[in-house]
C-alpha positions as a Markdown table, in Angstrom:
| # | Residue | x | y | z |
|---|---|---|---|---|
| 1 | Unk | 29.0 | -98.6 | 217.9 |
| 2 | Unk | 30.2 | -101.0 | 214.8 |
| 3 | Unk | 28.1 | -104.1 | 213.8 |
| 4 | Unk | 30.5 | -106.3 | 211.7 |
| 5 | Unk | 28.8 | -106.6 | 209.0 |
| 6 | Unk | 29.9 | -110.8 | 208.4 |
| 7 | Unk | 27.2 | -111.4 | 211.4 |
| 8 | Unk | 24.7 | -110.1 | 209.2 |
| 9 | Unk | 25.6 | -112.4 | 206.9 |
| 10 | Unk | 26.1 | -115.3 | 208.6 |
| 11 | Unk | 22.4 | -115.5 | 210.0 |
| 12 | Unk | 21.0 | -115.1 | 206.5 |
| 13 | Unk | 21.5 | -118.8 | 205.9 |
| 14 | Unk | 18.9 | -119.5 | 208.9 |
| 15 | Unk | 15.0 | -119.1 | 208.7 |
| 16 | Unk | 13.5 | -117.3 | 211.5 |
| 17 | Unk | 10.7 | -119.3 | 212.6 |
| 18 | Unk | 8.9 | -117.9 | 215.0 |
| 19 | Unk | 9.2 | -114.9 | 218.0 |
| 20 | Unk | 7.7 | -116.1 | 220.9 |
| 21 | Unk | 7.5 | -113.7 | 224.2 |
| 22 | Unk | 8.4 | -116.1 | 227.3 |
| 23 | Unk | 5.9 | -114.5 | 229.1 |
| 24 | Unk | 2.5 | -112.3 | 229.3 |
| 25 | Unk | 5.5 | -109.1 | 230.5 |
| 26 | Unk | 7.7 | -108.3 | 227.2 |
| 27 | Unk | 10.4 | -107.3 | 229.6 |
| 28 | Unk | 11.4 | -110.9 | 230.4 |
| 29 | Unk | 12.1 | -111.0 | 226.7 |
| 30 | Unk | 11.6 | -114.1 | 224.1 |
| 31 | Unk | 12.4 | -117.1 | 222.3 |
| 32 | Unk | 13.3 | -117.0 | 218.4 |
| 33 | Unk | 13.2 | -120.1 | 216.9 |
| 34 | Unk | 16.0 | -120.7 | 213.6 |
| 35 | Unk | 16.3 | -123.8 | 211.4 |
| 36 | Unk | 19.6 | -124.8 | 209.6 |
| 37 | Unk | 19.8 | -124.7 | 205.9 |
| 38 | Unk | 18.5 | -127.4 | 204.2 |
| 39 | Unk | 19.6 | -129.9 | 201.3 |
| 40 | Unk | 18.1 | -132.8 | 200.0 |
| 41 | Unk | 16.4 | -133.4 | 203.1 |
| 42 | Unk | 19.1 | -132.9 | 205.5 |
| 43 | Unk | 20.9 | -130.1 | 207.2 |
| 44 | Unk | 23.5 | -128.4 | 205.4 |
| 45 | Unk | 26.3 | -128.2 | 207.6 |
| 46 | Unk | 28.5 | -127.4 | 205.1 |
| 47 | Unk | 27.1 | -124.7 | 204.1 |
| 48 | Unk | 27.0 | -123.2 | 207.8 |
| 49 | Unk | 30.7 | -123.7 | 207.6 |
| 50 | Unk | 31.3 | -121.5 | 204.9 |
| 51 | Unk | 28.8 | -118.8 | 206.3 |
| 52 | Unk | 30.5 | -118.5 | 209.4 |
| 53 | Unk | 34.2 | -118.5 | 208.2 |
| 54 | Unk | 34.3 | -114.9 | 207.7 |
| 55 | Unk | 33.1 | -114.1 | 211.5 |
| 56 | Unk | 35.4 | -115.8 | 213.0 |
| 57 | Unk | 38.2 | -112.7 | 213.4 |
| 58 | Unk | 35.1 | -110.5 | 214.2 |
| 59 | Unk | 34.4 | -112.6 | 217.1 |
| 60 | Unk | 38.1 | -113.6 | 218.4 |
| 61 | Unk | 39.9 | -110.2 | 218.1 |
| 62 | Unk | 39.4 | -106.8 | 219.2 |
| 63 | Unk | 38.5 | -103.9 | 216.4 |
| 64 | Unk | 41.8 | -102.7 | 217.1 |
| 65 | Unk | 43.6 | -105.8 | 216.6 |
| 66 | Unk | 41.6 | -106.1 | 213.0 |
| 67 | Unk | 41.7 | -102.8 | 211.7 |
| 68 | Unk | 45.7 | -102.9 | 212.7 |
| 69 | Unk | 46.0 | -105.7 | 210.0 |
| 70 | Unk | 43.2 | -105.0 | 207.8 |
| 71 | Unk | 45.5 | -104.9 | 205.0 |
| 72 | Unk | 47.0 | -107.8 | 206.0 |
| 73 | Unk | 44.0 | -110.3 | 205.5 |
| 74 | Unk | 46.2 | -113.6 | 205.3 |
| 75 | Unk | 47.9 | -112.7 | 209.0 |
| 76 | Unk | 44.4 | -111.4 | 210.2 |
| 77 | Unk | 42.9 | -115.0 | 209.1 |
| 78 | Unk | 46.1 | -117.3 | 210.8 |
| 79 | Unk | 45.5 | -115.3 | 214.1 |
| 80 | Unk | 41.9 | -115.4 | 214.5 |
| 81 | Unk | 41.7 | -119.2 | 213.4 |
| 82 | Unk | 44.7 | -119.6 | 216.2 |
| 83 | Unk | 43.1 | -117.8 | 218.9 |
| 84 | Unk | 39.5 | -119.6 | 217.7 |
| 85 | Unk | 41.2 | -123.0 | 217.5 |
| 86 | Unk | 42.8 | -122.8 | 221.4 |
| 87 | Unk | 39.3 | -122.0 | 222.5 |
| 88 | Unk | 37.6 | -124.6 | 220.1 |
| 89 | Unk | 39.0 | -127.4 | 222.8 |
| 90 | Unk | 36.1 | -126.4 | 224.5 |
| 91 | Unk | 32.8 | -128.0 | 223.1 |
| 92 | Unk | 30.3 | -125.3 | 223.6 |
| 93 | Unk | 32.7 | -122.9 | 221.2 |
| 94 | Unk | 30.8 | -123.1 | 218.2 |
| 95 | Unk | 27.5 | -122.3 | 220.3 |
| 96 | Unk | 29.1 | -119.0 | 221.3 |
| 97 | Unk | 30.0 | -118.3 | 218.1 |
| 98 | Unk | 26.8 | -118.6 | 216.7 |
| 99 | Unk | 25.3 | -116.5 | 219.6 |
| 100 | Unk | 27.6 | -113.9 | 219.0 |
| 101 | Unk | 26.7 | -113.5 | 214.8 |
| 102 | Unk | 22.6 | -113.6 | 216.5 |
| 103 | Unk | 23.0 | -110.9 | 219.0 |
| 104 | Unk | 25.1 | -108.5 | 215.9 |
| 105 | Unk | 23.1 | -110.1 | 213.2 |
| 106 | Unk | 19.4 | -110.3 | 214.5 |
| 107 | Unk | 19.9 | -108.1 | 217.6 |
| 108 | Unk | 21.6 | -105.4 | 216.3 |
| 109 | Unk | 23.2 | -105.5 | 219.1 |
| 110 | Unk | 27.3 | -104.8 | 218.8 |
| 111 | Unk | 29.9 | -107.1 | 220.8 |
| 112 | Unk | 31.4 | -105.0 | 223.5 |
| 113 | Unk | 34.4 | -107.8 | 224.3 |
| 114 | Unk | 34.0 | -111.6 | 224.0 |
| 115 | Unk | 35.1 | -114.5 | 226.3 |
| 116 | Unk | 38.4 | -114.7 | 224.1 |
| 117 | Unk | 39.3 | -111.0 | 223.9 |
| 118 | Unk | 39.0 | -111.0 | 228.0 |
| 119 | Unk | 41.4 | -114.8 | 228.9 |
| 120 | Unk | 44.0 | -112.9 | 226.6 |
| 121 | Unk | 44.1 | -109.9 | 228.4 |
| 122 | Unk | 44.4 | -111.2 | 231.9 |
| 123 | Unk | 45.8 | -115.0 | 231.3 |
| 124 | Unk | 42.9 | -116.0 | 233.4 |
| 125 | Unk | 39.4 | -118.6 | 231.8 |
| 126 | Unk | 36.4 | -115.9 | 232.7 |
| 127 | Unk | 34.2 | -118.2 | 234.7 |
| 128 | Unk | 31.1 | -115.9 | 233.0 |
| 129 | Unk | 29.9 | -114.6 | 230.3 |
| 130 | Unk | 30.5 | -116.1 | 226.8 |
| 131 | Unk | 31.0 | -112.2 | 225.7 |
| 132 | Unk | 29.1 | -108.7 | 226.7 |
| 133 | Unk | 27.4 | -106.9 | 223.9 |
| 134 | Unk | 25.6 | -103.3 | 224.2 |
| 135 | Unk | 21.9 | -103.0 | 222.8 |
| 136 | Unk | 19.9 | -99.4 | 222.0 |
| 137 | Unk | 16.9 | -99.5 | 222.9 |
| 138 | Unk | 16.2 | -95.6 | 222.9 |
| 139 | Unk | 18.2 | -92.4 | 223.7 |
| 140 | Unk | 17.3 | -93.1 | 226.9 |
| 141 | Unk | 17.3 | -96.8 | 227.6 |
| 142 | Unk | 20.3 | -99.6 | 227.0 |
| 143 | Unk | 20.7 | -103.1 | 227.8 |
| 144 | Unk | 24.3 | -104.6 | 229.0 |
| 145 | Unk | 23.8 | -107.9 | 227.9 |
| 146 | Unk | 25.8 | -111.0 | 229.0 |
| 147 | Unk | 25.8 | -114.0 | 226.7 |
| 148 | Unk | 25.4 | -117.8 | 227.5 |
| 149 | Unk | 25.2 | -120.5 | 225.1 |
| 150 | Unk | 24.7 | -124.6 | 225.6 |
| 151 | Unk | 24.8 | -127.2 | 223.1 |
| 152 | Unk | 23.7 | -130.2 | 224.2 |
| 153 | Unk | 21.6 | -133.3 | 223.1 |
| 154 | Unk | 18.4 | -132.7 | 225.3 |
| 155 | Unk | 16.6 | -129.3 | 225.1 |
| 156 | Unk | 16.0 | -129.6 | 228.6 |
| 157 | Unk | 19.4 | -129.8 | 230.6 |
| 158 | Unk | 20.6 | -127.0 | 227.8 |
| 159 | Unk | 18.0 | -124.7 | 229.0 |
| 160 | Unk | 18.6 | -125.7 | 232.0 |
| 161 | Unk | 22.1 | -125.9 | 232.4 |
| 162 | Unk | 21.9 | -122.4 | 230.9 |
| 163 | Unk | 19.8 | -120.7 | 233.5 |
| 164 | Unk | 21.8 | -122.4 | 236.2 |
| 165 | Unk | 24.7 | -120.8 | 235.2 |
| 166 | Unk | 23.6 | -117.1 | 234.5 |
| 167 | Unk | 22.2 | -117.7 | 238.3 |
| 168 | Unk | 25.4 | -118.9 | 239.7 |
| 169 | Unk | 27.3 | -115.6 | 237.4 |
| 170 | Unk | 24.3 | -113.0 | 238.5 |
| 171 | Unk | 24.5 | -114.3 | 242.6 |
| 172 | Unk | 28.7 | -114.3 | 242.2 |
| 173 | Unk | 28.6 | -118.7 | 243.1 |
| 174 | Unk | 31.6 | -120.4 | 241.4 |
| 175 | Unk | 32.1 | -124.4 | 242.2 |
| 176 | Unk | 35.6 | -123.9 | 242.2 |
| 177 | Unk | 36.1 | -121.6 | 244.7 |
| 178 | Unk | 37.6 | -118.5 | 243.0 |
| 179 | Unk | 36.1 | -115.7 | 244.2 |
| 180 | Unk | 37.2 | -113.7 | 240.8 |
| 181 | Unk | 34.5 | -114.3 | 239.1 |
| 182 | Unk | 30.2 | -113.3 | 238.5 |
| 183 | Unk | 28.7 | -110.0 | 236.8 |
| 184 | Unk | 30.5 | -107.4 | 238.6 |
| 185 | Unk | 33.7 | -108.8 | 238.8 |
| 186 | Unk | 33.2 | -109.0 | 234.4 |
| 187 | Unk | 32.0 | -105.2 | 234.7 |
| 188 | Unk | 35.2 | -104.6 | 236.0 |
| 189 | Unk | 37.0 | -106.5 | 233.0 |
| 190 | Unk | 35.1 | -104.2 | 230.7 |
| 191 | Unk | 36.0 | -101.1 | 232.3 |
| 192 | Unk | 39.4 | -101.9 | 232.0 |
| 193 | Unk | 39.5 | -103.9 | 228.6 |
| 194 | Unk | 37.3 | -101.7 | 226.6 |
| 195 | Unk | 38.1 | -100.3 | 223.6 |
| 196 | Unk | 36.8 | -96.5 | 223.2 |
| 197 | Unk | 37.4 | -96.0 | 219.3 |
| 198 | Unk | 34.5 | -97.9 | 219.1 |
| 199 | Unk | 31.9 | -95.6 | 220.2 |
| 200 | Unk | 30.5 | -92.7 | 217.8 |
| 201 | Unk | 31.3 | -89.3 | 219.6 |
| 202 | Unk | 26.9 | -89.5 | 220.3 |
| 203 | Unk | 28.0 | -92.2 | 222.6 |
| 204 | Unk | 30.3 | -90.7 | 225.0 |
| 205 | Unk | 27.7 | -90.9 | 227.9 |
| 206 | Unk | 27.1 | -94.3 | 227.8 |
| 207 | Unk | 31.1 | -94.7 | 227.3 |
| 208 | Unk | 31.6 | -93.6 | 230.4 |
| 209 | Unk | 29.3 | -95.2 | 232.1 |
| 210 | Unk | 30.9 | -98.7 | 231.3 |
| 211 | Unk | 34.0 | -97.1 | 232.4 |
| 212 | Unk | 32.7 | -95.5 | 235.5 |
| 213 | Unk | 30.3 | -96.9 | 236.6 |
| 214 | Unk | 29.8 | -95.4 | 240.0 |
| 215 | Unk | 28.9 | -92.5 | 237.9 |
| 216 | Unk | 25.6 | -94.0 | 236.0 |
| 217 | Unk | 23.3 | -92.1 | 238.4 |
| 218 | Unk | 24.7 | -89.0 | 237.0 |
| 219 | Unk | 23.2 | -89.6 | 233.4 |
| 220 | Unk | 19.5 | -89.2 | 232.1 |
| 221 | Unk | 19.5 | -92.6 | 230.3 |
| 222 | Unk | 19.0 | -96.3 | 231.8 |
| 223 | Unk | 21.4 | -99.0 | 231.7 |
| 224 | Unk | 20.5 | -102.6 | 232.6 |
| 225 | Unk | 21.9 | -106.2 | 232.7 |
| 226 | Unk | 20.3 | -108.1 | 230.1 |
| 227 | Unk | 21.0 | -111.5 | 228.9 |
| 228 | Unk | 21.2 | -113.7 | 226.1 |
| 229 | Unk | 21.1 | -117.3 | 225.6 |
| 230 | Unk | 22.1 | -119.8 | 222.7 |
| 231 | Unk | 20.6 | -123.1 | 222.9 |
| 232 | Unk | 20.9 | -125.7 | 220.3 |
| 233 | Unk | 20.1 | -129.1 | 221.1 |
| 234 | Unk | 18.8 | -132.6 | 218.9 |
| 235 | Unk | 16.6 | -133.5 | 216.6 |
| 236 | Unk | 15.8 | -136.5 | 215.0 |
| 237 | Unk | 14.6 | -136.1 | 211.3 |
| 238 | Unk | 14.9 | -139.9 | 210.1 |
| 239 | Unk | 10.9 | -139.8 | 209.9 |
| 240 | Unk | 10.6 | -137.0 | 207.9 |
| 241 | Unk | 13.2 | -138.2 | 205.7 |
| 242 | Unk | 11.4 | -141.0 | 204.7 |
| 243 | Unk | 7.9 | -140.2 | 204.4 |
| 244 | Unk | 8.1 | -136.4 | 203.2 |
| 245 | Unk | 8.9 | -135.2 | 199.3 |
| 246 | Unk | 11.6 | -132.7 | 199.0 |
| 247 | Unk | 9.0 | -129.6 | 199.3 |
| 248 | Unk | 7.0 | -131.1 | 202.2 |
| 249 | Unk | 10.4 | -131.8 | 204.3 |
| 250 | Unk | 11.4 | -128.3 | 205.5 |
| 251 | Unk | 7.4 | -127.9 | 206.4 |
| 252 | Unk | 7.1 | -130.7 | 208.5 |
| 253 | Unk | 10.7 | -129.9 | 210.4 |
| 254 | Unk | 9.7 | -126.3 | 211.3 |
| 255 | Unk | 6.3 | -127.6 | 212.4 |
| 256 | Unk | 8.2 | -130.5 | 214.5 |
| 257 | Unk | 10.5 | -127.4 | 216.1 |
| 258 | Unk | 7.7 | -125.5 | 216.7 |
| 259 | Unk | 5.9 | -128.1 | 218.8 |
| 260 | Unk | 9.2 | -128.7 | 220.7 |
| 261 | Unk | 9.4 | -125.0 | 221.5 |
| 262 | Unk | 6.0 | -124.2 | 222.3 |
| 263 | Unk | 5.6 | -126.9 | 224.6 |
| 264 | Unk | 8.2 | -126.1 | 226.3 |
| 265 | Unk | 8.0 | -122.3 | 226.6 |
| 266 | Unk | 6.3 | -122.4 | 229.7 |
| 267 | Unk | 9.6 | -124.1 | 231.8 |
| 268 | Unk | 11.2 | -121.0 | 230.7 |
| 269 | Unk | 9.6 | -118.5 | 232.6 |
| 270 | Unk | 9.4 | -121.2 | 236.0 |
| 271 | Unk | 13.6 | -121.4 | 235.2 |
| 272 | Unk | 14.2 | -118.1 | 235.4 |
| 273 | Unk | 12.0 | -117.8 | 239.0 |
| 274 | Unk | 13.8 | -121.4 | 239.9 |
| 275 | Unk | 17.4 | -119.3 | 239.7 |
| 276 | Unk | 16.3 | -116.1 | 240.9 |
| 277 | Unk | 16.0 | -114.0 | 237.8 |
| 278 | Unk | 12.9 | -112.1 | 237.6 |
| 279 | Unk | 13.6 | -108.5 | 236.6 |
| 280 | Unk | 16.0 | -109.8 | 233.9 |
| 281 | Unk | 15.7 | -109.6 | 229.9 |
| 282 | Unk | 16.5 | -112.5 | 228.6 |
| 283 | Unk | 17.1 | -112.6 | 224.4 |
| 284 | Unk | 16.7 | -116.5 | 223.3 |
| 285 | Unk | 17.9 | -117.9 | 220.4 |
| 286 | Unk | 16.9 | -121.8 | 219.6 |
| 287 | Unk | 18.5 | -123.8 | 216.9 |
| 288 | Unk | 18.6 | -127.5 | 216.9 |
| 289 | Unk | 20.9 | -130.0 | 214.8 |
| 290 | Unk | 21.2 | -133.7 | 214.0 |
| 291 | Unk | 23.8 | -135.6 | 215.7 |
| 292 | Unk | 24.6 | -132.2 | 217.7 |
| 293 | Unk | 28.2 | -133.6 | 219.0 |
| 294 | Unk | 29.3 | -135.1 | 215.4 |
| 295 | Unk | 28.0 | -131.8 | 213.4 |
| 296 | Unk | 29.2 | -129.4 | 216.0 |
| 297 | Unk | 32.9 | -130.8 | 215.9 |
| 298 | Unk | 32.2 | -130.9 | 211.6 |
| 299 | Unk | 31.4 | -127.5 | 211.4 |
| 300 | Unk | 34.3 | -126.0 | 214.1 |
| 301 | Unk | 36.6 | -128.6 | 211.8 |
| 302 | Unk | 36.0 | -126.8 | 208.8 |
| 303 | Unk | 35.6 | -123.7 | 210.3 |
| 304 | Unk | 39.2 | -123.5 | 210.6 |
| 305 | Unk | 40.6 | -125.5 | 208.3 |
C-alpha cells in the first residue's frame, strides 16, 4: 500500500520525545510523546499550519479521487478544503487530522478510508472510528487499526474520554440508539468502500481478507484490531517563559511533558482494563498545546484558508 508522502512531512516539524511501552507486555503497545515547534519561546502554530496544508486532500479524499485530478491541483485543493471544512464544524477535526499524518508519518502505517471518505459514501455520521489504517508487521502478521483522537483541556478526561469511546465502538454501545454502528458494522463499510488499486499485487491476500472476511481463516497470516489514539491536551508555559533563556526553554518544556506523561502512564493500562480492552494494541500519540480551544480553531482557520 501507498504512504502519502505529505504525512511524512508533516510530522518532521514535531520532536519525538520519548517511546514509552504502557505496560511490562509490548503488545498493549505505547505512548510517544511530540512537542510543537518552537519560536521565541512559544509554540509555533503557524508554522504547524503551513506543515499540514498539503495533507489535507491526502486525508479527505480517496486515492482515486486524487489521482483523477492530479493534474488539476487548484480543483483537488477547493475540494479537499470543502470536504475538510464541513467536517471542521466539529472540534476534535484537527486532532484527527494530526492522527492520521502520525499513523502514515511515524507508523508507517497507510490510511485504508477515513471518517470523511466513509459519511460521503453512505450520507450517514460513522458513530466510530476517526479512520481505519492497515499496519505490516511481518509477512505474516497485520494490525487493522481504528483511530480515535480527543483534544481537550485536561489530559485526563481526553484519555479518558478516549478509552470510553473505543469501549462503547469495540462492545457495539451507541447513546443514541442506532444500532448501525461499532467495529464490525465499520468492517462492513470497508468491505464495501475499499479501494483495491491501492494494494501492490503482493498484497492480494490481505485484500481479500478485508473484503471477505469470513474467509481470514483460510490464509497463513494474522490479522488483528489494533488501535490508535490522538491525545492533545493543555499546557501552561507562562513559567517557563519567564524564567528560562531562549536555549533553556524547549529543555524545560519537554522535561515538564515528560513528567506529565510519565506520571500518568500507569492510568493507561488500568483504562484500558476499566473499558474492557485487554488483548488490544493500542498506538498513542501525545501532543499538548497552549490555549488548546483558541490554537486548535487558529490552526483549522488557516488550514483552510
Amino acid at each position: 500500500m501507498r504512504i502519502n508522502p505529505n504525512s511524512k512531512n508533516a510530522i518532521k516539524q514535531f520532536k519525538h520525545i520519548k517511546h514509552l511501552f504502557i505496560s511490562g507486555n509490548k503488545d498493549d503497545g505505547f505512548l510517544d510523546l511530540f512537542l510543537l515547534p518552537i519560536n521565541a519561546r512559544n509554540f509555533d502554530y503557524n508554522s504547524v499550519s503551513d506543515n499540514l496544508i498539503e495533507s489535507v486532500a491526502d486525508y479527505a479524499l480517496s486515492w482515486k479521487i486524487r489521482d483523477k485530478y492530479k493534474d488539476k491541483a487548484m480543483t483537488l485543493s477547493r475540494k479537499a478544503r470543502e470536504k475538510f471544512k464541513e467536517a471542521a464544524k466539529n472540534d476534535g477535526e484537527l486532532g484527527e487530522l494530526l492522527l492520521f499524518c502520525f499513523l502514515e508519518g511515524h507508523l508507517d502505517a497507510p490510511k485504508i478510508l477515513t471518517k470523511l471518505e466513509l459519511k460521503t459514501s453512505n450520507q450517514l455520521y460513522i458513530n466510530g472510528s476517526d479512520g481505519v489504517h492497515l499496519k505490516k508487521l511481518s509477512d505474516e502478521k497485520y494490525q487493522l487499526i481504528f483511530g480515535e483522537s480527543k483534544t481537550y483541556d485536561d489530559l485526563n478526561r481526553a484519555f479518558d474520554n478516549a478509552f470510553k469511546s473505543i469501549g462503547e465502538f469495540v462492545n457495539e454501545v451507541n447513546a443514541k440508539g442506532n444500532d448501525k454502528s461499532g467495529i464490525n458494522f465499520e468492517k462492513g463499510l470497508i468491505s464495501s468502500n475499499i479501494e483495491s488499486d491501492i494494494f501492490e499485487k503482493d498484497e492480494e491476500e490481505i485484500l481479500n481478507v478485508l473484503l471477505y472476511p469470513e474467509e481470514k481463516g483460510n490464509y497463513k497470516f494474522s490479522l488483528d484490531d489494533a488501535f490508535s489514539i490522538f491525545i492533545g491536551y493543555e499546557i501552561d508555559i507562562k513559567d517557563e517563559q519567564q524564567k528560562c533563556s531562549n536555549d533553556e526553554f524547549p529543555i524545560e518544556i519537554e522535561g515538564k511533558i515528560l513528567n506529565h506523561i510519565e506520571t500518568y502512564k500507569g492510568n493507561v493500562y488500568k483504562l484500558i482494563q476499566k473499558y474492557g480492552l485487554m488483548g488490544y494494541t493500542f498506538y498513542v500519540f501525545i501532543m499538548p498545546f497552549t490555549n488548546i480551544d483558541e490554537n486548535r480553531k487558529k490552526i483549522l482557520k488557516k488550514v483552510l484558508e
